[in-house]
Structures are given as C-alpha cells and as structure tokens.
C-alpha positions in Angstrom: -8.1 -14.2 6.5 -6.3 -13.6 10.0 -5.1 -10.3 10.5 -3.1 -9.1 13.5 -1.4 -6.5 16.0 -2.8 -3.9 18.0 -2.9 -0.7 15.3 -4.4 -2.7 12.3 -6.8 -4.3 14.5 -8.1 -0.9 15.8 -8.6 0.5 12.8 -10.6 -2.7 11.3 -12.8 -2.6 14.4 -13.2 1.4 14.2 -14.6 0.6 10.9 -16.7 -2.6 11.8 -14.4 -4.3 8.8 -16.8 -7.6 8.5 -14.7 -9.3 11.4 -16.2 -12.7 12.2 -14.0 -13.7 15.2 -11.4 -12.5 17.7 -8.7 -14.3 19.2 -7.4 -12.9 22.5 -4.3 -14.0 24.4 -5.6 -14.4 28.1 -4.7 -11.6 30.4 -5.1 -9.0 27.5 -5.4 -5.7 28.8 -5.4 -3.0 26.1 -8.9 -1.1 27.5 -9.5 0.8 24.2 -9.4 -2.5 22.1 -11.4 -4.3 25.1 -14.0 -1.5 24.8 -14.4 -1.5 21.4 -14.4 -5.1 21.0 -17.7 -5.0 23.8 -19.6 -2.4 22.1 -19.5 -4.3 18.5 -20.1 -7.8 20.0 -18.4 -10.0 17.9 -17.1 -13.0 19.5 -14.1 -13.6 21.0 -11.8 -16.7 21.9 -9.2 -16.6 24.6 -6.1 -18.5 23.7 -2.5 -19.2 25.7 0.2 -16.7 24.1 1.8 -20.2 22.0 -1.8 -21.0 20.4 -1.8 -17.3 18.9 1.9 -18.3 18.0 0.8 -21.2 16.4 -2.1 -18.7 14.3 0.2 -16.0 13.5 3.3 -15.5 11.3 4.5 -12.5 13.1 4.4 -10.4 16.4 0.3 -10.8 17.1 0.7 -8.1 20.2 -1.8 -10.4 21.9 -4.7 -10.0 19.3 -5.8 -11.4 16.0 -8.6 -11.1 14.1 -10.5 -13.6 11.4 -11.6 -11.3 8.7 -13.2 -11.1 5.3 -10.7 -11.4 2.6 -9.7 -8.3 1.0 -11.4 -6.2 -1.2 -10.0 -4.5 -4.0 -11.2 -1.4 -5.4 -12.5 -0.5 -9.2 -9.4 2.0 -10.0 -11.7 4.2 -11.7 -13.5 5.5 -8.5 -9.9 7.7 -7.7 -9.2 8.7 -10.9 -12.3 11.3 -11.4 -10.9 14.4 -9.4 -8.8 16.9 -11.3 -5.8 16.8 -9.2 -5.7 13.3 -8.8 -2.3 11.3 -7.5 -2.5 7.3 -8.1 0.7 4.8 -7.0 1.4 1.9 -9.6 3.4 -0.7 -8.3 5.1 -2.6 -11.5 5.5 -6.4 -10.2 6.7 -5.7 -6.3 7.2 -9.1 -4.6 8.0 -7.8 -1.1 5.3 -7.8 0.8 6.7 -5.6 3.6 7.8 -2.9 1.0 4.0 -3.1 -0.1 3.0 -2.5 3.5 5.3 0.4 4.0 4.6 2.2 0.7 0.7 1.8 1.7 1.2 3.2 4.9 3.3 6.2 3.5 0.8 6.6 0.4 -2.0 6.7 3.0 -0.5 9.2 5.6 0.9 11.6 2.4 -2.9 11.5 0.7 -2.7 9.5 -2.3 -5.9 8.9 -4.4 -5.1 5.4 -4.6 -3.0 2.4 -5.8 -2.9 0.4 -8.4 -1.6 -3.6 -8.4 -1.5 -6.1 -11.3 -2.8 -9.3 -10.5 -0.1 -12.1 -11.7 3.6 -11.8 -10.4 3.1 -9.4 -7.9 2.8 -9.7 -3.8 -1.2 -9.3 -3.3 -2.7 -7.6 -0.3 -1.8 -10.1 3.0 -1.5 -10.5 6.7 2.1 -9.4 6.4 1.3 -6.1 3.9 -1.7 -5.3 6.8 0.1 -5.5 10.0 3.1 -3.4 8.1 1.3 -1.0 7.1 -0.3 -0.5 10.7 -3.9 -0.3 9.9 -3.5 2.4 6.7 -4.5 -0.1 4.4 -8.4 0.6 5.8 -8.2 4.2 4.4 -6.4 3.7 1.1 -8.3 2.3 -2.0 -6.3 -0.4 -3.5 -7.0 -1.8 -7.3 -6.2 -4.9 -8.7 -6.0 -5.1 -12.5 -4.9 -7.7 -14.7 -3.0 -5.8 -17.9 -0.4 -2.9 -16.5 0.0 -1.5 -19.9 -3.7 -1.1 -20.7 -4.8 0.7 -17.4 -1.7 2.9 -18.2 -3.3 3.8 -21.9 -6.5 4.6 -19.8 -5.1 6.5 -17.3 -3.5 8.2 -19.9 -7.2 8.9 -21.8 -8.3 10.0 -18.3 -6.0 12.9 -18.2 -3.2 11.3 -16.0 0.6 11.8 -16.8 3.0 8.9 -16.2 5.9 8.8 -14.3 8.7 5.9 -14.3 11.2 5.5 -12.1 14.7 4.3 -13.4 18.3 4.6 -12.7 19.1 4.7 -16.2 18.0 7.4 -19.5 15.9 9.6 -17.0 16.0 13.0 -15.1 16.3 13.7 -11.6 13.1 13.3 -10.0 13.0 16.9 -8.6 13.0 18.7 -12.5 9.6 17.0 -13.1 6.3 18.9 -13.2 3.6 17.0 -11.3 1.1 19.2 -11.7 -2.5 17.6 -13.0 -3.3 13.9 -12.6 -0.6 11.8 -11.7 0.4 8.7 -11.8 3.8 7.5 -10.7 5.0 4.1 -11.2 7.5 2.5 -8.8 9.4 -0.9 -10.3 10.2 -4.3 -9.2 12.7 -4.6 -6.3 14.9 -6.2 -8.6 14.4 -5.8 -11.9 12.7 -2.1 -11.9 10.2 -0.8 -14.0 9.5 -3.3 -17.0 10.2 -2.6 -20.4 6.6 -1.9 -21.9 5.5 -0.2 -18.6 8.9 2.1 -19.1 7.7 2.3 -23.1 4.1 4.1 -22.0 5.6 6.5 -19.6 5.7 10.3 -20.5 8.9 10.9 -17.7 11.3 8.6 -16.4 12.8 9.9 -12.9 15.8 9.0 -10.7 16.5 10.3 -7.5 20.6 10.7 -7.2 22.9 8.3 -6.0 25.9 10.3 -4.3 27.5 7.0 -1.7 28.7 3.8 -3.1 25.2 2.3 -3.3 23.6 2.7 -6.1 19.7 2.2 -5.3 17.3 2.2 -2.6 14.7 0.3 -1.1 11.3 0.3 -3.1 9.7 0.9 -0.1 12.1 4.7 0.7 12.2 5.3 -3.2 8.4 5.3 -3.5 8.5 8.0 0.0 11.0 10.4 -1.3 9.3 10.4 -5.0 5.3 10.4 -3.6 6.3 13.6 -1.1 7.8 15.4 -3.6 5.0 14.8 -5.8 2.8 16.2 -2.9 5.1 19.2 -1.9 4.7 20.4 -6.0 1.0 20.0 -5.9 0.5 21.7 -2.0 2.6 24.7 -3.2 
C-alpha cells in the first residue's frame, strides 16, 4: 500500500511501520524526515514531482511510502480496562470523515474503534494521510457482524450509545460513566435499524439553524469530547 504526506510518513517511520520503500521527489529537503529516513536504511527512489503525481491520489508533500497493508486489531485487546471508551462506526462510506474521526478519537484518548467489514470505507491512503499520522496510535478493529460485537460489548460491561435525530435525548443528559461505546451512523442513512434496536441510549446533539445535521466526521468530535469531559471530571 502507498501511503503519503509529510506527518503520516513521520509517524510510520518513528515507529519503523514495515516500510519496504521510499519514494522521494528530487530536491527534498525536510532534514527531520531525511534524518530519520538515514538512520533506518530503507531504500529510497528519487522521482520528478509528476512521477509522484502519477503514484499518488492526493497532495504527496514530496514523500510517499510503500508500506505493509494495514493491520486491524482484535477488538477485545481495548475493551479489558474498567473505564474503557470504544468508537463504532455503523457503515461510514467517507473515507475522509473516517480519517478525521481517527484523528480526533486518537488526540481525545479513545480505547479504540470498531469497523464492520462489508459496506463500509476500510482503512486507506486517503483515511491515512487525513488523519495525519494518528491512525499509528489508535487500534482499529475490523469485524464482520455489528450487532453481535454490540451483544458482546454489552456482556463485557460496555453501555451503548446511538446517535439519531429522531426518538432520542440530547446528547449532554447522558451518563457516560463506565465502559462506553458510542456508535456514530452512516453519512446518509444514520445509525441502522438493528444497530439502533441494541442500543441502551440514543443521543442527538441540537439543531438550532436551518440545517438539520452535521458532518459525521464534527458529530462524532462534539459527542466523543463530551464523553471524555464526563469521565475526566
């Protein structure tokens, strides 16, 4: 997999992430990245600025990398500790909204977050660079049933939290003390029906303009830092 831009390809090389190559634009001239890059000795290629062009689907910043694919996390290595906070993402197809909620899940402490595997952006070039480099401090799990990881979060402790527009309380009357696990929806289509059917409290976070929802991506950040201002207090 090629990864790329500056931040996420610092952090991958901080943590020697199995990088097999490095492609360089020629006259590169970020010393931190050139340093690291020496010390760990993996090889690099020097390419004109249109060959990376060519490699990249976005702003490369003058640096890919060629990197193992992925690799998803067993969900129930987050779960053990008492206070534990894990992000369920029902079906999000965005991959940009899953880079930002990442990156926000990351830099507010979140145990971890949970994917299902069909109908659902996986993790990507495009969730890496937008998450600039979190996604290496994050565990993420893939799982292939939603409702029966819910019933065993449920078993292990955790209450559930939906998030709807409709039939549910405003977010900041919840109790999110204990293990939780808050579940953000589709971008279009929400939360589905048997996810919403397992939940123990379905939230909304008031509309007072003419919109009437927000971004997944600035929904998940208002609901996960209230979640972590209840359980820092």
């Amino acid at each position: 997999m090629l990864i790329y831009g500056r931040n996420v390809s610092l952090e991958y090389l901080k943590k020697n992430e199995k990088v097999r190559k490095i492609y360089l634009q020629k006259g590169f001239h970020d010393q931190n990245l050139i340093s690291l890059i020496g010390k760990l000795k993996i090889p690099v290629v020097y390419q004109d600025k249109i060959e990376l062009d060519q490699l990249a689907n976005g702003n490369h910043q003058g640096i890919i990398l060629d990197v193992a694919d992925f690799s998803y996390t067993d969900y129930h290595e987050f779960i053990q500790e008492e206070d534990s906070f894990v992000l369920i993402l029902d079906h999000l197809e965005d991959p940009h909204n899953l880079g930002a909620i990442i990156r926000t899940s990351e830099a507010a402490g979140v145990s971890g977050i949970i994917l299902p595997k069909d109908r659902s952006v996986s993790i990507n070039a495009t969730v890496i660079k937008t998450s600039a480099g979190a996604i290496t401090n994050i565990p993420i799990a893939m799982v292939t049933n939603l409702s029966q990881t819910i019933e065993d979060l449920k078993k292990n402790g955790f209450w559930i939290v939906g998030t709807a527009l409709e039939d549910s309380i405003d977010y900041r009357e919840i109790d999110y003390s204990g293990k939780i696990a808050l579940v953000i929806g589709n971008e279009g289509k929400g939360i589905s029906k048997i996810v919403r059917s397992s939940c123990d409290f379905v939230a909304k976070i008031p509309m007072y303009g003419k919109i009437n929802s927000l971004n997944a991506s600035v929904a998940s950040g208002i609901m996960i830092y209230e979640v972590v201002r209840q359980k820092r207090r």
